[in-house]
C-alpha positions in Angstrom: 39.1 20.8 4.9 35.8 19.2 4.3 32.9 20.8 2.1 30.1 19.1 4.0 27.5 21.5 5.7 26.4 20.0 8.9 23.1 20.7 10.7 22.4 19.3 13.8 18.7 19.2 14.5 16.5 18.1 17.2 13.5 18.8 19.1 13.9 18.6 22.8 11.9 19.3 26.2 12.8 22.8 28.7 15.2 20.2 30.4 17.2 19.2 27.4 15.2 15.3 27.1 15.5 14.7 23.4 13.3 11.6 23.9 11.8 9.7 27.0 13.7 6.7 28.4 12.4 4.4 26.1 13.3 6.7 22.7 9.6 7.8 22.3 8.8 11.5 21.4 5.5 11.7 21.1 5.5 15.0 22.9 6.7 16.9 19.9 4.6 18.7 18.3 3.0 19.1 14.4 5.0 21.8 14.0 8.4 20.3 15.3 7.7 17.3 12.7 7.0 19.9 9.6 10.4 21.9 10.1 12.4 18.9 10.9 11.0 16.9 7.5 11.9 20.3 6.1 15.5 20.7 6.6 16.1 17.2 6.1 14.6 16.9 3.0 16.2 20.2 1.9 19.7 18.1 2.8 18.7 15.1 0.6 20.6 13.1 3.8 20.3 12.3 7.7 22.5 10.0 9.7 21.1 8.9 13.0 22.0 6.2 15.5 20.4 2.8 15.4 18.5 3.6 18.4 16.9 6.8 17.3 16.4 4.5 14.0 14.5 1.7 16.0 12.0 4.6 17.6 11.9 6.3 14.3 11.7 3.0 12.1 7.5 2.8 12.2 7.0 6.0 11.3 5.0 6.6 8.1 7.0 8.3 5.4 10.6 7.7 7.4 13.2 7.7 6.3 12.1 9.6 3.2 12.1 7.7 0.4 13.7 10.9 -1.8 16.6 11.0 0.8 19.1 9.3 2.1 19.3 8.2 5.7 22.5 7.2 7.2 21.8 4.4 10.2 25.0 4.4 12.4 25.8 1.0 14.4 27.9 -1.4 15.6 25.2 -3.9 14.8 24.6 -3.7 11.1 21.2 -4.9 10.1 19.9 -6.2 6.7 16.9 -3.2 5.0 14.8 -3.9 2.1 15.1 0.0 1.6 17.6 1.3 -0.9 18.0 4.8 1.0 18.2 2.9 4.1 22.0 2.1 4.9 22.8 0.8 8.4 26.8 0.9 8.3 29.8 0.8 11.1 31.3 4.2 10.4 32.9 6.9 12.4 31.4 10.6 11.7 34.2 11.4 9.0 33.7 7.7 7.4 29.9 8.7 7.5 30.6 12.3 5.4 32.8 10.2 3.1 30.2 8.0 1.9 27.9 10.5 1.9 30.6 12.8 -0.4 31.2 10.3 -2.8 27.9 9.9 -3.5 27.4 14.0 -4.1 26.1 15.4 -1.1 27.1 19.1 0.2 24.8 19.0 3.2 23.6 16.5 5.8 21.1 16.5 9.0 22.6 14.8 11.9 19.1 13.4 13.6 20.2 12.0 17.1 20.4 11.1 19.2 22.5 11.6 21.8 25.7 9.8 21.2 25.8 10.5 17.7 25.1 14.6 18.3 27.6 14.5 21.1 30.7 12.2 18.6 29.9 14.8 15.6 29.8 17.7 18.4 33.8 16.3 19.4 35.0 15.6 16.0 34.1 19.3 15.0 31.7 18.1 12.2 29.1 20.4 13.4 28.7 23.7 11.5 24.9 24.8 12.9 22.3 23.7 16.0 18.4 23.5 15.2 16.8 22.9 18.3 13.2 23.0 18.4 12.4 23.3 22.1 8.9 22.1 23.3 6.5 23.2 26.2 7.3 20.1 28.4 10.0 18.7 31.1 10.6 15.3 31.2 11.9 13.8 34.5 14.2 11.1 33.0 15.2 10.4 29.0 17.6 11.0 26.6 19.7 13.9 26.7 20.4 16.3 23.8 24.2 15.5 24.8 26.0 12.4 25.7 27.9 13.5 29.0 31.2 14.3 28.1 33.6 16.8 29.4 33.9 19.3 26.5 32.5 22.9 25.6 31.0 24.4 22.7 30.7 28.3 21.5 27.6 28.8 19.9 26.3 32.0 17.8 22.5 32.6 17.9 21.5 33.1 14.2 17.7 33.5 14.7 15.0 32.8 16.8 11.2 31.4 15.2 7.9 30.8 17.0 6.8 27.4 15.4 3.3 27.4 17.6 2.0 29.4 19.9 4.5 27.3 22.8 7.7 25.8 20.8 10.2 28.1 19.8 13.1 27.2 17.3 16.2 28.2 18.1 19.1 28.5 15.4 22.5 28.5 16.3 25.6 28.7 14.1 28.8 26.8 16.0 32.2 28.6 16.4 35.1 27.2 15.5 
């Protein structure tokens, strides 16, 4: 039995695009950015895949340099940033590191792979999904596809602006 809480967040479009084809999301809004900072920084950790890293990596102020952040790949990269650790770890290797180091609570950032392996491996205990005013034609889905099914509980439903609603969902077991 593992003590980790586990949130996956993410902001997507209507059609379930968590980014467009090239891994940019600059359709998200202010708002999606504040509560997403938020909850990560509330976690102290995120672990994302080196993709979402490499759209993420210019970002001012990411990762966070009070937090940890977790890059998952099969093609480990050198980081001048102690918080930064770019490791070849499955989802349970990933909380392992991250337990022996203290945590009780991470964000799982994306993308799609990485939500969808965490999704599989049971590792997911709640869904934030910010859900923005915009379709997107082709891009990354929320979800790798994958034959499986999850039963969600809705916990609680928030207006962030006056068009993206977040929506909180607490996974079944």
């Amino acid at each position: 039995m593992r003590d980790m809480k586990t949130i996956l967040m993410a902001v997507a479009s209507l059609n379930g695009m968590i980014a467009r084809r090239d891994g940019s999301y600059d359709w998200a809004s202010k708002e999606d950015k504040e509560a997403f900072f938020a909850v990560y920084k509330k976690a102290g950790c995120i672990i994302i895949g080196r993709n979402t890293y490499e759209a993420r990596k210019n970002i001012p102020g990411f990762p966070n340099p009070a937090c940890i952040c977790l890059v998952l790949t099969h093609r480990p990269f050198q980081s001048d940033k102690p918080n930064l650790h770019p490791i070849e770890a499955t989802p349970r290797e990933a909380f392992a590191f991250l337990e022996a180091r203290g945590f009780t609570s991470v964000v799982i950032g994306g993308g799609g792979q990485i939500n969808t392996e965490f999704l599989r491996e049971g590792l997911v205990d709640e869904i934030i999904l910010d859900v923005e005013p915009i379709t997107l034609g082709r891009g990354i889905s929320l979800f790798a596809p994958e034959d499986m099914q999850t039963k969600l509980k809705l916990l609680s439903v928030t207006k962030l602006n006056m068009s993206t609603l977040q929506i909180h969902y607490k996974v079944l077991k």
